[in-house]
CHARMM-style PDB file with segment names, atoms N, HN, CA, C and O in Angstrom:
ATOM      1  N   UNK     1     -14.507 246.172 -35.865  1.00  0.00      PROA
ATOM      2  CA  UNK     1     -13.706 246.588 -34.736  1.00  0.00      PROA
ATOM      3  C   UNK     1     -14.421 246.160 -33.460  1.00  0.00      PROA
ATOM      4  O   UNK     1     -15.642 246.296 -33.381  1.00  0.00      PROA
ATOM      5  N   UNK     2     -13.829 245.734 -32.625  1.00  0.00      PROA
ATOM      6  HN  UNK     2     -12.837 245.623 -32.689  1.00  0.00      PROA
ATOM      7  CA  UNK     2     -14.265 245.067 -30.994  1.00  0.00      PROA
ATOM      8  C   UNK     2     -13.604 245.859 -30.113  1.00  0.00      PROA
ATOM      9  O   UNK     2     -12.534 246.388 -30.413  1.00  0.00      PROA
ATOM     10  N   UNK     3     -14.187 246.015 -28.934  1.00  0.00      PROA
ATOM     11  HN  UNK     3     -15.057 245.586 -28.690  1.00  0.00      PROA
ATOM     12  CA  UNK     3     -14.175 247.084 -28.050  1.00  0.00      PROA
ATOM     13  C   UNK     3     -14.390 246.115 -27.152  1.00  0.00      PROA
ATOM     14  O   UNK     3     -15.147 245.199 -27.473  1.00  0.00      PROA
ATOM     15  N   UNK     4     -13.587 246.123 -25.465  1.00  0.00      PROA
ATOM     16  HN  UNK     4     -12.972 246.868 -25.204  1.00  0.00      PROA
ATOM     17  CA  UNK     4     -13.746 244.956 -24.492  1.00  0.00      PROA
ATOM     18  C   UNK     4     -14.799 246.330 -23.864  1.00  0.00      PROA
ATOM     19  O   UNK     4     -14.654 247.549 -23.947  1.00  0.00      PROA
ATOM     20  N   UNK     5     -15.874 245.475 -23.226  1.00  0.00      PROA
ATOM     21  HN  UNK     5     -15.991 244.484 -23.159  1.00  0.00      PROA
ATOM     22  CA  UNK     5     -17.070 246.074 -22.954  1.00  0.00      PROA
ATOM     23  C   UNK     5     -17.122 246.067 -20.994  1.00  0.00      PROA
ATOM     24  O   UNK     5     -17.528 244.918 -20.816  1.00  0.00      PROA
ATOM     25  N   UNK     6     -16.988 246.529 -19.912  1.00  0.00      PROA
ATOM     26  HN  UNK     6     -16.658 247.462 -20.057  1.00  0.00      PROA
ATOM     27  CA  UNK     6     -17.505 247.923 -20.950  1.00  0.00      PROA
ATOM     28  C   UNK     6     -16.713 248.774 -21.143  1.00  0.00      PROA
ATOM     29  O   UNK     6     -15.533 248.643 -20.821  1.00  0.00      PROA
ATOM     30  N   UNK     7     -17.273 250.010 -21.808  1.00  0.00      PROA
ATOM     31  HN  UNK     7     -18.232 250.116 -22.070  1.00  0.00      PROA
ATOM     32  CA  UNK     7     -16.238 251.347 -22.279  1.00  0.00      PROA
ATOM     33  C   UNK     7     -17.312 252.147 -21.931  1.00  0.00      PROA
ATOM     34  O   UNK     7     -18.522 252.169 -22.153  1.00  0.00      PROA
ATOM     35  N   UNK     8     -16.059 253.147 -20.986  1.00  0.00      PROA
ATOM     36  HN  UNK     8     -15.076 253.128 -20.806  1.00  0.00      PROA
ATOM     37  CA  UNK     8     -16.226 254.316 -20.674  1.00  0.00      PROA
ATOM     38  C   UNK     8     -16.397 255.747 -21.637  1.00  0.00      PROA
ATOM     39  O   UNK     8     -15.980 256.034 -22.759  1.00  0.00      PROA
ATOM     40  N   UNK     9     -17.255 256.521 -20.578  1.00  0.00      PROA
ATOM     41  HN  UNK     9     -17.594 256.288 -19.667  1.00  0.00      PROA
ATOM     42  CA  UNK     9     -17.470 257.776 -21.396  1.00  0.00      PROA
ATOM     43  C   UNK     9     -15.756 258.356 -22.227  1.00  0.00      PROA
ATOM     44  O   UNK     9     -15.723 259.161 -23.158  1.00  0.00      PROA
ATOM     45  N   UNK    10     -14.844 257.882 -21.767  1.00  0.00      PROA
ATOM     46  HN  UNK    10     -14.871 257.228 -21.011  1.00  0.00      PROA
ATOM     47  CA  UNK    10     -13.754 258.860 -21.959  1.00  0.00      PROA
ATOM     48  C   UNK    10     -13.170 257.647 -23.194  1.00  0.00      PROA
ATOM     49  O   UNK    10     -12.784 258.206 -24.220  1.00  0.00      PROA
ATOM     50  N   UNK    11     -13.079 256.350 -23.216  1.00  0.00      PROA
ATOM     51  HN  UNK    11     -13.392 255.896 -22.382  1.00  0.00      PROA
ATOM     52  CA  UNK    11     -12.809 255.275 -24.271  1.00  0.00      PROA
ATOM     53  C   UNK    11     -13.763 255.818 -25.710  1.00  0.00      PROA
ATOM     54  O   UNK    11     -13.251 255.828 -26.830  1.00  0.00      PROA
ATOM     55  N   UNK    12     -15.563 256.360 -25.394  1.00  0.00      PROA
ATOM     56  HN  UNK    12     -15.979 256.352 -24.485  1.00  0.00      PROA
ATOM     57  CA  UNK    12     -16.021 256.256 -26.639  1.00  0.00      PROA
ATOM     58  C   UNK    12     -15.430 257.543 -26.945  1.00  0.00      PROA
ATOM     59  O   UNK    12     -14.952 257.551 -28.079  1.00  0.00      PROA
ATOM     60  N   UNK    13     -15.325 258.441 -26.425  1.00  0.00      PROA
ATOM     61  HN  UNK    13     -15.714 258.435 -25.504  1.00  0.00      PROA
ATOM     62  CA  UNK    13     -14.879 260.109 -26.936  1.00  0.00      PROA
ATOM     63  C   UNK    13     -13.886 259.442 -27.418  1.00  0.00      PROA
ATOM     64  O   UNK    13     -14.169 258.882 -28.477  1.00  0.00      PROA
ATOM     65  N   UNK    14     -13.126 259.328 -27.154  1.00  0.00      PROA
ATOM     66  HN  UNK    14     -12.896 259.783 -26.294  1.00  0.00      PROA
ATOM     67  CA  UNK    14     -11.663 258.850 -27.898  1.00  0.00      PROA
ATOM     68  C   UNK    14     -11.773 258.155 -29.350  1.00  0.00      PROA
ATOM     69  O   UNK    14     -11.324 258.620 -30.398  1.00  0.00      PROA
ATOM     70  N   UNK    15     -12.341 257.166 -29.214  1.00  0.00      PROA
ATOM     71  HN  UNK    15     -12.706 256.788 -28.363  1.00  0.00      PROA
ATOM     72  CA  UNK    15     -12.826 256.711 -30.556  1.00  0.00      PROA
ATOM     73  C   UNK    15     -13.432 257.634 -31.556  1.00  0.00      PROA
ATOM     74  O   UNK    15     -13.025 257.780 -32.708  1.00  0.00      PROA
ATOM     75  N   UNK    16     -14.657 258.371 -30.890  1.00  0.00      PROA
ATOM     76  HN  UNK    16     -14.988 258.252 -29.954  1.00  0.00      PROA
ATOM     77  CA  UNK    16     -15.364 259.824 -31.459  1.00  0.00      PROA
ATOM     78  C   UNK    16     -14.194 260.015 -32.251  1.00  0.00      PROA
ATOM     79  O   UNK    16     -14.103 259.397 -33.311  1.00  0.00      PROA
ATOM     80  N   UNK    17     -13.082 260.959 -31.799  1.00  0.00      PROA
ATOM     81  HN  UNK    17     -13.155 261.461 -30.938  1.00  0.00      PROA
ATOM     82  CA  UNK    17     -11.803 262.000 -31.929  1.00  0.00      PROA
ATOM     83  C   UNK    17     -11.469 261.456 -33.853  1.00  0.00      PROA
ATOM     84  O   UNK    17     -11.532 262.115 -34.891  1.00  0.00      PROA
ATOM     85  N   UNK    18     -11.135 260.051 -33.599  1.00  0.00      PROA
ATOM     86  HN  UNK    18     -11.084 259.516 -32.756  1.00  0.00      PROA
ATOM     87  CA  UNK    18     -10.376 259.231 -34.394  1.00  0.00      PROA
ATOM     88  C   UNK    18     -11.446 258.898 -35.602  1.00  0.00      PROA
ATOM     89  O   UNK    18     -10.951 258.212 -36.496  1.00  0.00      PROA
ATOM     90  N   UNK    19     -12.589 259.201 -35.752  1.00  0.00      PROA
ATOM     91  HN  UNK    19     -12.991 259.758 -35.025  1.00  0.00      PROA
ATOM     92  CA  UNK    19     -13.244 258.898 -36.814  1.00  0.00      PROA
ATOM     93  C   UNK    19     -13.024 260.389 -37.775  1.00  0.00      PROA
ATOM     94  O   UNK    19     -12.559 261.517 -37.607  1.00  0.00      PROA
ATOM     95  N   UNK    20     -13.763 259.481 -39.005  1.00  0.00      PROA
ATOM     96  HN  UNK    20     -14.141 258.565 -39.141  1.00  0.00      PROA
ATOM     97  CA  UNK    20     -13.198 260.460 -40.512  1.00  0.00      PROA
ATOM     98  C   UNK    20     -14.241 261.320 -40.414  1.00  0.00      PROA
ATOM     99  O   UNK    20     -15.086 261.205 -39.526  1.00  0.00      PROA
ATOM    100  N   UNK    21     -14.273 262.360 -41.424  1.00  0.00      PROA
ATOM    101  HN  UNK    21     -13.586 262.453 -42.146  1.00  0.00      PROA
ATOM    102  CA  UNK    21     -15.399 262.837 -41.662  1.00  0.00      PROA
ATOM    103  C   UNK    21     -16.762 262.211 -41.538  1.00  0.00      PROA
ATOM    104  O   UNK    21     -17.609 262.353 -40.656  1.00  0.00      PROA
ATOM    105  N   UNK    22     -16.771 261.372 -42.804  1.00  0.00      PROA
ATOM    106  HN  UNK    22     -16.084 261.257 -43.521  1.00  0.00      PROA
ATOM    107  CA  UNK    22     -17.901 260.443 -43.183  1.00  0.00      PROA
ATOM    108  C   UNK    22     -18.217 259.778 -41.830  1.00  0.00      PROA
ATOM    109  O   UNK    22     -19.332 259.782 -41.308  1.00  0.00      PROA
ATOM    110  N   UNK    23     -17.372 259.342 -41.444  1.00  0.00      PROA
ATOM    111  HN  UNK    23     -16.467 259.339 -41.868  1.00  0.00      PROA
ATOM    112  CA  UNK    23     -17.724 258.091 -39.956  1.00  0.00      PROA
ATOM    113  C   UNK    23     -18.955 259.201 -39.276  1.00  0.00      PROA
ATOM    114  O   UNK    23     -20.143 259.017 -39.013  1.00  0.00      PROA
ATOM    115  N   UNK    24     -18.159 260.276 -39.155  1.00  0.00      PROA
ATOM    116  HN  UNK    24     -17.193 260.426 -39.369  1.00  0.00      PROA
ATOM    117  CA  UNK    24     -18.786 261.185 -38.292  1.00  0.00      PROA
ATOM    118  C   UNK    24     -20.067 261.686 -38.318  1.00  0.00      PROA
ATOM    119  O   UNK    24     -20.756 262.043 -37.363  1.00  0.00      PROA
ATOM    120  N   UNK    25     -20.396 261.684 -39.790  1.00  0.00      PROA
ATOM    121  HN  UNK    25     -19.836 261.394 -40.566  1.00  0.00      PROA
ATOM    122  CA  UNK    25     -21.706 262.106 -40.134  1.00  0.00      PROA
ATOM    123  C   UNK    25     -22.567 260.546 -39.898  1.00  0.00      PROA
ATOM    124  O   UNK    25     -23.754 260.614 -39.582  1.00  0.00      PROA
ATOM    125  N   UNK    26     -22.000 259.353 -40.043  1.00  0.00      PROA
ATOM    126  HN  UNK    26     -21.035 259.297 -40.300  1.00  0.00      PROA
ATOM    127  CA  UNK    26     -22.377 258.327 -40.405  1.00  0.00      PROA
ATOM    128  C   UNK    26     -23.004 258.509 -38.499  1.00  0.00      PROA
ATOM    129  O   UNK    26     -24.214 258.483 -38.274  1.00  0.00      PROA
ATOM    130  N   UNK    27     -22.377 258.612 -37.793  1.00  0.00      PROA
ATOM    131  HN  UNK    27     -21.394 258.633 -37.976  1.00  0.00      PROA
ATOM    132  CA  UNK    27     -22.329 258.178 -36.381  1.00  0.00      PROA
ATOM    133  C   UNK    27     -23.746 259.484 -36.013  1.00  0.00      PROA
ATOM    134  O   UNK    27     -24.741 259.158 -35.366  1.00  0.00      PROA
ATOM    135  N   UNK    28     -23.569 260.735 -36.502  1.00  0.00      PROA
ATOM    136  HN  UNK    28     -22.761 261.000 -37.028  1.00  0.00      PROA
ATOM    137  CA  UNK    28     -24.604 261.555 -36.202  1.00  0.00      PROA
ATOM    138  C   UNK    28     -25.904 261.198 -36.522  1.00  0.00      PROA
ATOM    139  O   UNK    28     -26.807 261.177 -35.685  1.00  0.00      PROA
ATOM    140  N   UNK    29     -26.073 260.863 -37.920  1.00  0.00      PROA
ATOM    141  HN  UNK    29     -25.340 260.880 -38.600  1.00  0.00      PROA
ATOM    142  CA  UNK    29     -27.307 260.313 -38.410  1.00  0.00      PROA
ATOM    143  C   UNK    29     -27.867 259.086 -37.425  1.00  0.00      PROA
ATOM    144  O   UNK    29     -29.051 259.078 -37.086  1.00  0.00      PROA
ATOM    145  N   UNK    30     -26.975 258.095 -37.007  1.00  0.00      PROA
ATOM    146  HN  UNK    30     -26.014 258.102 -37.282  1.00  0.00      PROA
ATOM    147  CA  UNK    30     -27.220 257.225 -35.862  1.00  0.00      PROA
ATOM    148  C   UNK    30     -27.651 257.397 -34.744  1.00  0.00      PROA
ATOM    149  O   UNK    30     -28.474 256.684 -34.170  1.00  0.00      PROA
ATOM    150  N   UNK    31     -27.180 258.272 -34.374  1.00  0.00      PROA
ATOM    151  HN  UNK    31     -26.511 258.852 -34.840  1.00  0.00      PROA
ATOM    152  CA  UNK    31     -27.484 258.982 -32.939  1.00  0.00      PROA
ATOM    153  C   UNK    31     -28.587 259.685 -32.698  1.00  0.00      PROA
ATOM    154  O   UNK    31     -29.172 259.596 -31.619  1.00  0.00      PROA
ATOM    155  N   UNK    32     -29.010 260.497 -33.719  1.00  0.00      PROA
ATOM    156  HN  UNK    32     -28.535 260.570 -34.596  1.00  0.00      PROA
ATOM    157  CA  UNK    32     -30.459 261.275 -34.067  1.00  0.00      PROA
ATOM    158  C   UNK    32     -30.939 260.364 -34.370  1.00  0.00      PROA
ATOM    159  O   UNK    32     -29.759 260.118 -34.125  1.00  0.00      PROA
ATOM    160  N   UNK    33     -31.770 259.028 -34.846  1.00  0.00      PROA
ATOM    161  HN  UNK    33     -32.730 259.229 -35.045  1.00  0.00      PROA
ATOM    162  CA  UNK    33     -31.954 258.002 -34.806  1.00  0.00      PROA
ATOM    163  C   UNK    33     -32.190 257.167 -33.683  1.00  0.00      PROA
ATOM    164  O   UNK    33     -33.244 256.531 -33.721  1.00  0.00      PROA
ATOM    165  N   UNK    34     -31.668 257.061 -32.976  1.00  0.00      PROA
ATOM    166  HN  UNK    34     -30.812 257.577 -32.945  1.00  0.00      PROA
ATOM    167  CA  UNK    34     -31.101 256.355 -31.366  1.00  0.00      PROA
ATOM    168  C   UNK    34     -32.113 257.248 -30.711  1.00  0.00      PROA
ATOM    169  O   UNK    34     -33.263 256.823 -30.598  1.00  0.00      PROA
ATOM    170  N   UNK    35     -31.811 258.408 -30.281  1.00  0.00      PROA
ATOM    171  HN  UNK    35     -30.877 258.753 -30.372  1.00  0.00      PROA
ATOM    172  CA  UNK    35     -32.220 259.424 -29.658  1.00  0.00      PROA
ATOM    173  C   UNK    35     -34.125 259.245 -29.828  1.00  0.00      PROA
ATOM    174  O   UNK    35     -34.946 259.117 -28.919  1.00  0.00      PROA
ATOM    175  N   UNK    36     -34.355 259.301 -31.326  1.00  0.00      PROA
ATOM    176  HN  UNK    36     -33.688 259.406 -32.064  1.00  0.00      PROA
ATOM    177  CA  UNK    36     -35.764 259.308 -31.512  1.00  0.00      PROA
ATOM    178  C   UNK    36     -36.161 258.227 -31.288  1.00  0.00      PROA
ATOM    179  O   UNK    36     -37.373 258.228 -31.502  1.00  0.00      PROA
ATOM    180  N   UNK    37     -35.800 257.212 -30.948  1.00  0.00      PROA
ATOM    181  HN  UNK    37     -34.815 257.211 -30.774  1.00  0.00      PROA
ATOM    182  CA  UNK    37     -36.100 255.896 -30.751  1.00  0.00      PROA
ATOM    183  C   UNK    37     -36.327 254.770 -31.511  1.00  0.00      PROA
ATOM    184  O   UNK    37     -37.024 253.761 -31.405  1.00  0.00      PROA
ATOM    185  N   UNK    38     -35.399 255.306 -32.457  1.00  0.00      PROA
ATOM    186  HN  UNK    38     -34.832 256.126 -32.543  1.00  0.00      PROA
ATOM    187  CA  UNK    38     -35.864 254.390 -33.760  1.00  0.00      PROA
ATOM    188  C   UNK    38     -34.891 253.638 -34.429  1.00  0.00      PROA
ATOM    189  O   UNK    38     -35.139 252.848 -35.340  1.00  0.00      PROA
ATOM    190  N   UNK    39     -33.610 253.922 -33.903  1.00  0.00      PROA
ATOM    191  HN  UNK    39     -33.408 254.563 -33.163  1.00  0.00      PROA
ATOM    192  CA  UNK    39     -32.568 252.675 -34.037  1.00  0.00      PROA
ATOM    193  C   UNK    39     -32.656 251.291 -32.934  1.00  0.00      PROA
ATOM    194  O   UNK    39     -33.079 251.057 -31.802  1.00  0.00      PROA
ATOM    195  N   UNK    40     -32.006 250.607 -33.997  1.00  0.00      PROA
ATOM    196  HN  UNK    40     -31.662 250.798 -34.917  1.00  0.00      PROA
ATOM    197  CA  UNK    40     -31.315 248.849 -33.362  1.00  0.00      PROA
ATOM    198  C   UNK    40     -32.742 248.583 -32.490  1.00  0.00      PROA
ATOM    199  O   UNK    40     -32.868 248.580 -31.266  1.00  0.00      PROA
ATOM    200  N   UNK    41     -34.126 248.286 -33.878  1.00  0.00      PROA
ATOM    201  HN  UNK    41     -34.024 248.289 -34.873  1.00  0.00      PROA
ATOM    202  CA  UNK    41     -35.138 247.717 -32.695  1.00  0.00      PROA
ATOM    203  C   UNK    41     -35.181 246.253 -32.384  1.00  0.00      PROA
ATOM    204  O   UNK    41     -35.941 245.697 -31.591  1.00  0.00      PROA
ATOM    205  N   UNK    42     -33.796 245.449 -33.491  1.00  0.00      PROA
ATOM    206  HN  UNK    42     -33.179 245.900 -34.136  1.00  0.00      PROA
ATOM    207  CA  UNK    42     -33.677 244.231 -32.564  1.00  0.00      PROA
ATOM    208  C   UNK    42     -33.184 244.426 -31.520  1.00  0.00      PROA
ATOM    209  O   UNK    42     -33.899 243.834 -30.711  1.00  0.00      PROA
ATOM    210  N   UNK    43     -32.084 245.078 -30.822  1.00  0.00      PROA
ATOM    211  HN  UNK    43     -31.504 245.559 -31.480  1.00  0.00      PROA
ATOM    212  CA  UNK    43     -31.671 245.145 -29.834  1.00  0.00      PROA
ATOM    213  C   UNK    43     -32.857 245.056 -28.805  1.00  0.00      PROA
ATOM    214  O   UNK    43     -33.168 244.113 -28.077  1.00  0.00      PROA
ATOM    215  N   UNK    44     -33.370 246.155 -28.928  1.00  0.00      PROA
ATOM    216  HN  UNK    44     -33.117 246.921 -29.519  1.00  0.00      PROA
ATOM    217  CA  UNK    44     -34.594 246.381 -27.990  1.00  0.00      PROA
ATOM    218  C   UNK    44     -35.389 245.420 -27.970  1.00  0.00      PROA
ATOM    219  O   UNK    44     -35.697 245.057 -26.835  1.00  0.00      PROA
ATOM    220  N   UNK    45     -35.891 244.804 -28.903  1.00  0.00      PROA
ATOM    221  HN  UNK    45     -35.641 245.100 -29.825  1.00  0.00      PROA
ATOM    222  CA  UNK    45     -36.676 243.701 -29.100  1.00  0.00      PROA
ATOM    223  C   UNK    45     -35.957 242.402 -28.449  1.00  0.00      PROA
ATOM    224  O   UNK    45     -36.788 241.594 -28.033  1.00  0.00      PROA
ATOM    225  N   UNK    46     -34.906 242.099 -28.304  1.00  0.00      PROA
ATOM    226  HN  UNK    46     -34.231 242.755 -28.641  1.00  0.00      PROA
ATOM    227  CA  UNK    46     -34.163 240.982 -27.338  1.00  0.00      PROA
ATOM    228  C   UNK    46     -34.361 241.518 -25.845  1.00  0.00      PROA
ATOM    229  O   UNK    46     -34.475 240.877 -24.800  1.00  0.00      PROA
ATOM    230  N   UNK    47     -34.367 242.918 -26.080  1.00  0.00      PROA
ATOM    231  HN  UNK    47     -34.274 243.438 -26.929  1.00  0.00      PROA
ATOM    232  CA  UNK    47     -33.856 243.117 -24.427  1.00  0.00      PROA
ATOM    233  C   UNK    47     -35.202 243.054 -23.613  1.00  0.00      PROA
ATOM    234  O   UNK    47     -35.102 242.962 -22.389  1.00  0.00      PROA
ATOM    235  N   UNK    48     -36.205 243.089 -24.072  1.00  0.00      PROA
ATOM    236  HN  UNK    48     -36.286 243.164 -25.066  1.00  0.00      PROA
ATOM    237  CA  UNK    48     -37.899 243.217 -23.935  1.00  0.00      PROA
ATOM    238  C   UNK    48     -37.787 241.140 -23.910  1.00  0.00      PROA
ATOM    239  O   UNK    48     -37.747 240.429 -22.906  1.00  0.00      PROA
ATOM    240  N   UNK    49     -37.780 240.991 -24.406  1.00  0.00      PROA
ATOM    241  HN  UNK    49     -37.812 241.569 -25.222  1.00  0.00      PROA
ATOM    242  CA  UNK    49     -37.984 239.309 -24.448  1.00  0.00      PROA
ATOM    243  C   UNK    49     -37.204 238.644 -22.944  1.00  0.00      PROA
ATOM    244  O   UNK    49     -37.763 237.899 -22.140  1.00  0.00      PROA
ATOM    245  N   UNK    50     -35.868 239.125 -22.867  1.00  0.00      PROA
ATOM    246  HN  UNK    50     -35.414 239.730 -23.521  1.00  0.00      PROA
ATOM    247  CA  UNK    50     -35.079 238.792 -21.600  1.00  0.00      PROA
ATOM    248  C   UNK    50     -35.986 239.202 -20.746  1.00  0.00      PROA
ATOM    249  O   UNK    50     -36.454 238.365 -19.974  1.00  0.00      PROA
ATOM    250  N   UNK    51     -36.455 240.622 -20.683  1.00  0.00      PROA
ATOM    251  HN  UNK    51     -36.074 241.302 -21.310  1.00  0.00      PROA
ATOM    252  CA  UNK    51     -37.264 241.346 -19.469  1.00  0.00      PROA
ATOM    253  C   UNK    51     -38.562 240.627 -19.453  1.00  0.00      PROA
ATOM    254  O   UNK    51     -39.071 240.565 -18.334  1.00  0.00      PROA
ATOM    255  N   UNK    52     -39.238 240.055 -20.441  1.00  0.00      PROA
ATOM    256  HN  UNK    52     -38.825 240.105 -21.351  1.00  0.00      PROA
ATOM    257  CA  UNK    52     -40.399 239.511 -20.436  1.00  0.00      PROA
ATOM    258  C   UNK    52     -40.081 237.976 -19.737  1.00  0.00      PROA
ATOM    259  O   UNK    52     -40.956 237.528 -18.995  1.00  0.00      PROA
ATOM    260  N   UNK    53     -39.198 237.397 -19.898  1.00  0.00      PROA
ATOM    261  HN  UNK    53     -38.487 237.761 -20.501  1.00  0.00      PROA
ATOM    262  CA  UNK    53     -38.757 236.064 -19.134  1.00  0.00      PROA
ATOM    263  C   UNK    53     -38.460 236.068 -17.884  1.00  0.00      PROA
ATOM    264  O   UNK    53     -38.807 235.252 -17.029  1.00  0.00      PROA
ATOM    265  N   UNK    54     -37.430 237.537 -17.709  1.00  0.00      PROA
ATOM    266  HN  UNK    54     -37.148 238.200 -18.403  1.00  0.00      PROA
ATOM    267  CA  UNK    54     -37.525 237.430 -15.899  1.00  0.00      PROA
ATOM    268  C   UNK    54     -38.514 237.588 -15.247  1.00  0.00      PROA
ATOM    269  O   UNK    54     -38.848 236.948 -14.250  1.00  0.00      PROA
ATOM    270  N   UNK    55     -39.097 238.510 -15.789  1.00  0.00      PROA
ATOM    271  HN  UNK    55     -38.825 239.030 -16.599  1.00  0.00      PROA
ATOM    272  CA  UNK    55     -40.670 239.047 -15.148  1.00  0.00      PROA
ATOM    273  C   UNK    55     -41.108 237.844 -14.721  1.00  0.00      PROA
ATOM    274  O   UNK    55     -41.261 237.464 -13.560  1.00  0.00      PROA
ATOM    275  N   UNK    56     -41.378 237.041 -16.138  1.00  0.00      PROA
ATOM    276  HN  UNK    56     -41.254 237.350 -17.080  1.00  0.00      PROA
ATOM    277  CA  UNK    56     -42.164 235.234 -15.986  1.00  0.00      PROA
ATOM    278  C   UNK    56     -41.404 234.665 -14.936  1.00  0.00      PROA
ATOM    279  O   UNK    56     -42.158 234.171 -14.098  1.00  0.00      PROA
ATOM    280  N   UNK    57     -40.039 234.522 -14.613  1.00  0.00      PROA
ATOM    281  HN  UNK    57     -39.426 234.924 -15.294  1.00  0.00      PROA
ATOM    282  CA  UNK    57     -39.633 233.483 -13.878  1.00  0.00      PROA
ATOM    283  C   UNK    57     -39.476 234.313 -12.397  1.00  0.00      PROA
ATOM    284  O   UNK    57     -38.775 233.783 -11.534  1.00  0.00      PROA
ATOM    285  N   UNK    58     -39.919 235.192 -12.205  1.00  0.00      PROA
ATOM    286  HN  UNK    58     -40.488 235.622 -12.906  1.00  0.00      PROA
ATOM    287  CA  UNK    58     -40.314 236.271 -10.967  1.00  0.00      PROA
ATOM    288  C   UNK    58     -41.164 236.272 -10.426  1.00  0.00      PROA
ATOM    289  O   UNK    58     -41.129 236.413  -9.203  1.00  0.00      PROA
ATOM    290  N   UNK    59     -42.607 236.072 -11.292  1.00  0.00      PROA
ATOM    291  HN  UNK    59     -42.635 235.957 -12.285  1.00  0.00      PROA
ATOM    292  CA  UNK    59     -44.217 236.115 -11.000  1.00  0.00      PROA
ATOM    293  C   UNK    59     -43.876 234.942 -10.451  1.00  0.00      PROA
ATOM    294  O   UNK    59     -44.175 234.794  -9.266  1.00  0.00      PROA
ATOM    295  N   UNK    60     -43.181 233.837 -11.155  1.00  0.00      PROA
ATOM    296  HN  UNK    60     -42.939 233.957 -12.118  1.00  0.00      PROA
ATOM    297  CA  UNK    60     -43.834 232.301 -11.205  1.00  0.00      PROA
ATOM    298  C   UNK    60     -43.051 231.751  -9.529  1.00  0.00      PROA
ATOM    299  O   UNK    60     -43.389 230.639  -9.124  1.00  0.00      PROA
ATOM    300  N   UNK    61     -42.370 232.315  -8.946  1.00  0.00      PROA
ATOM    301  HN  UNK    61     -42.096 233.218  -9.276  1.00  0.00      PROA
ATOM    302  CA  UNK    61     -41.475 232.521  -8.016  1.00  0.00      PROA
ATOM    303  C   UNK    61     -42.247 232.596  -6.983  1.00  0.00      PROA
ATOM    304  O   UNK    61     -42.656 231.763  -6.174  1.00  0.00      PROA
ATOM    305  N   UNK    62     -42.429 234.007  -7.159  1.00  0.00      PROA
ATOM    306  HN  UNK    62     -42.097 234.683  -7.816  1.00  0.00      PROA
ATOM    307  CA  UNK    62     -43.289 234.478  -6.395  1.00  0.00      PROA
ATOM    308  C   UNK    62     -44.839 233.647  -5.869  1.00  0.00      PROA
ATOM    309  O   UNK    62     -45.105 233.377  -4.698  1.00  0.00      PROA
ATOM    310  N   UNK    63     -45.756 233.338  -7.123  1.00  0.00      PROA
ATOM    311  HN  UNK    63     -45.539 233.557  -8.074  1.00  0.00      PROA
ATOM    312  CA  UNK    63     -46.646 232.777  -6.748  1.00  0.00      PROA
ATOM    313  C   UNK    63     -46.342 231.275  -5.529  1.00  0.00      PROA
ATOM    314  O   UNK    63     -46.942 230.880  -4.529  1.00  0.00      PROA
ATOM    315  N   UNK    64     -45.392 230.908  -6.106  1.00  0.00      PROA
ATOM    316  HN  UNK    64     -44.905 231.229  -6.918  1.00  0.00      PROA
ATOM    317  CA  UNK    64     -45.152 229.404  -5.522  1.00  0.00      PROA
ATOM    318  C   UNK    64     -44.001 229.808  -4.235  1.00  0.00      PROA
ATOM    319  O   UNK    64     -43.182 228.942  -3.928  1.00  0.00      PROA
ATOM    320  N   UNK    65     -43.989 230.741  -3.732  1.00  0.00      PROA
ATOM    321  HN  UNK    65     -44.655 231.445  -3.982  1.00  0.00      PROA
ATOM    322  CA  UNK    65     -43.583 231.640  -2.517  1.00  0.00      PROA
ATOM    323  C   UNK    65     -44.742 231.959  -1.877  1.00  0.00      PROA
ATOM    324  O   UNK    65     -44.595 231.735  -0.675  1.00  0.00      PROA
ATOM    325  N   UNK    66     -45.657 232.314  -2.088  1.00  0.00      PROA
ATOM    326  HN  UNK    66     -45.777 232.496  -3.064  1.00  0.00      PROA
ATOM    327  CA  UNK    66     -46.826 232.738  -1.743  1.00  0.00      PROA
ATOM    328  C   UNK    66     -47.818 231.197  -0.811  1.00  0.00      PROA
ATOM    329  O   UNK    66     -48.519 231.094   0.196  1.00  0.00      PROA
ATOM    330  N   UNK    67     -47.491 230.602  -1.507  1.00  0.00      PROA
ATOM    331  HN  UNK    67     -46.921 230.686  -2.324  1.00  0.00      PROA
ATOM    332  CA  UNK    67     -48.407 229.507  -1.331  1.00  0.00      PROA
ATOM    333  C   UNK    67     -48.214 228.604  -0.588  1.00  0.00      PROA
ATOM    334  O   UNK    67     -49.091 227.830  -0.204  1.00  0.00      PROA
ATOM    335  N   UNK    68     -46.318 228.545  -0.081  1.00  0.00      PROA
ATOM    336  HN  UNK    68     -45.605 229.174  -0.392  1.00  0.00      PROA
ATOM    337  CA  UNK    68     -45.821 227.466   0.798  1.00  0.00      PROA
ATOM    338  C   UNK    68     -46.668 228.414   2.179  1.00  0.00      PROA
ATOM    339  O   UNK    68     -47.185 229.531   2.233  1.00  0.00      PROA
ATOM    340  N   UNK    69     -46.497 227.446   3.036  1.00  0.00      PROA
ATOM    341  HN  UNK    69     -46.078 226.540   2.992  1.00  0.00      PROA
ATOM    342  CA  UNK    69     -46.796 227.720   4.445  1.00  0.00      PROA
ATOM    343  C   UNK    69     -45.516 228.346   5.083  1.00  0.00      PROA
ATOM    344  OT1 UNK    69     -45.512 228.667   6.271  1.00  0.00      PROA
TER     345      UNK     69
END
């Protein structure tokens, strides 16, 4: 299922509403998970790599900002 991004607090409740039992437990266990910090650590792990590249192309900016007259 695809969701046009982004979605609002009131789009995911809605979805919430419409799941089964199982979904529901499925989605809790996720969330306690999430919460502890221990879900989707590729996610995190991409989003750390992006942040580690801007940083780089920020410093590297910067230095060669620094240095013109």
């Amino acid at each position: 299922m695809c969701y046009p991004l982004p979605m609002t607090v009131e789009d995911i409740e809605e979805a919430i509403l419409k799941l089964s039992p199982d979904e529901l437990a499925k989605l809790r266990r996720w969330f306690a998970e999430f919460e502890s910090g221990m879900a989707a650590p590729k996610a995190r792990e991409g989003t750390a790599e992006k942040l580690g590249r801007i940083a780089g192309r920020t410093l590297a900016e910067w230095r060669k900002l620094s240095r013109e007259p």
